[in-house]
N, C-alpha and C positions, 0 to 999 in steps of 0.2 A: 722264429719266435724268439724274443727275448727278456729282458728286465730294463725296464728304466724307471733310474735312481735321480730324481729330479737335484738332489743333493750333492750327486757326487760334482768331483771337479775332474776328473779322467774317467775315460772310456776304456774299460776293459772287455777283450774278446776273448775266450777258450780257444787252445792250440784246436784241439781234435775238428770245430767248428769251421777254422781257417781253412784246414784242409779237406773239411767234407763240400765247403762252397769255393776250394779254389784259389781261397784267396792271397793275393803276392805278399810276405812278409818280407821287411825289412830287415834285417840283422843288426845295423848299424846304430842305427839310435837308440841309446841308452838315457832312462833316467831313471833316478830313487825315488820312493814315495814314503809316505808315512802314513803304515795302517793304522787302524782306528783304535787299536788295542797300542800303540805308539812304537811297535817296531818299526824299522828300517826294511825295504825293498827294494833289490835293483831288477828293474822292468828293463828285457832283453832284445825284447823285439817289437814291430811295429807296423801297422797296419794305416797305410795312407789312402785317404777318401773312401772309406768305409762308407757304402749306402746304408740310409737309417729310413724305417716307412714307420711312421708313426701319425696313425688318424687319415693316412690318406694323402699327407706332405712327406715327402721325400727330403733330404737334406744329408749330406755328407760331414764325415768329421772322422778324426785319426786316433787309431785308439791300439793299445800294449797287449799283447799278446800273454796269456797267463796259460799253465800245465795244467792248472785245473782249480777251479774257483771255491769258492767253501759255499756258495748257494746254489742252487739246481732249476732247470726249466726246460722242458722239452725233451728231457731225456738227456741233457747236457750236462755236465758238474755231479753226474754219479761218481761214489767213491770207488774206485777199482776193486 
């Protein structure tokens, strides 16, 4: 289960999620972002052809890896 932000312009996934479904991160690709409160973010890591099911259509897409998000779903984005 997850969130989708029809707004956003990147795909963000929780670290702890990566590793509960397995999935191969990237190390290498790096990029900065600009949160919405207008800081600066360097996004470390990176997840290629992430499966998305939404409605029943499947569709892949690559999305940064985050330690832990400031919104919550499914038990995911609890504060430690």
């Amino acid at each position: 289960m997850g969130l989708l932000d029809e707004s956003s312009e990147i795909v963000i996934v929780q670290e702890d999620l990566c590793k509960e479904l397995g999935l191969e991160v990237n190390k290498k690709r790096r990029m900065t972002m600009q949160t919405a409160n207008g800081r600066k973010k360097e996004m470390q890591e990176y997840v290629e052809y992430l499966e998305l099911e939404v409605g029943g259509v499947k569709t892949y897409t690559h999305a940064f890896v985050e330690h832990r998000i400031g919104y919550c779903w499914g038990g995911h984005g609890k504060k430690e």
